[in-house]
N, C-alpha and C positions, 0 to 999 in steps of 0.2 A: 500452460504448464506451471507448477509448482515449484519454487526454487525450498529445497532440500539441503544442499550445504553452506554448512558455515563461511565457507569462503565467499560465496556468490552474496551475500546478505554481507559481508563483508565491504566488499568493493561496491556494492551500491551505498552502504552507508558514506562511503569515500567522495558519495559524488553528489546530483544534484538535491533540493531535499525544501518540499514545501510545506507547513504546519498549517491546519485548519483548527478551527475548535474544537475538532473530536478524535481527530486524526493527523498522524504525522506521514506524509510519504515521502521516501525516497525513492529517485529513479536514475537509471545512467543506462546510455546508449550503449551496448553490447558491441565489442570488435568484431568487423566482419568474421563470417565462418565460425563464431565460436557457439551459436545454437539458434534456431529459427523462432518465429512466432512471438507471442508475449509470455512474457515468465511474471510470476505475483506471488510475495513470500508476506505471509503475516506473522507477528510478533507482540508478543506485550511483555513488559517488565511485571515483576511483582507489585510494584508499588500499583497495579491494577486491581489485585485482591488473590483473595483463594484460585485454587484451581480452577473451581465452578466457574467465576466468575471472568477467568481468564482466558476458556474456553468460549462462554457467551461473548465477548466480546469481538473473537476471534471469528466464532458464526458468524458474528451477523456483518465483522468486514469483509469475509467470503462473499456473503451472497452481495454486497455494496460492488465487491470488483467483479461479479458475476454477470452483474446487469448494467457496469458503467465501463468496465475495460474494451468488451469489444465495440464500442462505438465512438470513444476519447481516447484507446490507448494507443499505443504505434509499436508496429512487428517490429522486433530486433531493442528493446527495451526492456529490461529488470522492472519492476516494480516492488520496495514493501511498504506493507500498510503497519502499521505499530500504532495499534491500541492508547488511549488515555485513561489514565484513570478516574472513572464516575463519569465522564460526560459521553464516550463513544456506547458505554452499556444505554444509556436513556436519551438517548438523543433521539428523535423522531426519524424515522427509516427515510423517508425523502429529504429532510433535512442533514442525512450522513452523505447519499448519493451526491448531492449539492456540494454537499465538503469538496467530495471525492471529485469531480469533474472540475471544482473550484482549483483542486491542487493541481490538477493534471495538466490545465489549460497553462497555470504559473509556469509548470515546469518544462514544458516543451516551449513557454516563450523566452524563456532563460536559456535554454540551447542553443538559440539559433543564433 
C-alpha cells in the first residue's frame, strides 16, 4: 500500500531512519490495529531538480521497493524512500536495490 498523507510520512519521519548513498529511508513500526501489510511512501525535495527529474527519481525508487520490499520488509511497518539529488537518478539499478536492502537490514536491527 501507498502511504498518501501528510501525517503518516510525518510520524515516520519521527522515527527510525537509515541513509545510504542514494537513498534516505525512513521506517517505524505501526501501532497495533491501525493498518495491515507494508505501506511505502516516496519523496524528494527540490533540491533534486525539476519536476522531470523528481518524477524519475521517484520511478525508479518504486520499482527499487517493488522488488526489494516484499522480501526484506516486515508487515506492520511504514516505509519512505526520499530521493538524493544527482546520485539516486544514476546510480546503477542493482546498486540502488543494494542501498535499499542495506538500509532495511540497519533498520530492523536498531529495533530490536
Amino acid at each position: 500500500t501507498v502511504l498518501r498523507k501528510r501525517s503518516d510520512f510525518l510520524k515516520a519521519a519521527r522515527a527510525l531512519r537509515q541513509g545510504t548513498s542514494s537513498m534516505m529511508v525512513q521506517a517505524r513500526k505501526r501501532a497495533p490495529g491501525e493498518a495491515d501489510g507494508i505501506r511505502v511512501g516516496f519523496t524528494c525535495s527540490k533540491k533534486v531538480g525539476n519536476a522531470v527529474a523528481r518524477n524519475r527519481v521517484k520511478r525508479r525508487l518504486r520499482e527499487a521497493a517493488r522488488a526489494v520490499l516484499p522480501e526484506a520488509g516486515r508487515d506492520g511497518w511504514d516505509y519512505v524512500l526520499i530521493g538524493r539529488a544527482e546520485v539516486t537518478a544514476n546510480r546503477p539499478y542493482d546498486a540502488l536495490l543494494d542501498d535499499l536492502r542495506y538500509a532495511l537490514r540497519k533498520v530492523h536491527a536498531a529495533e530490536k
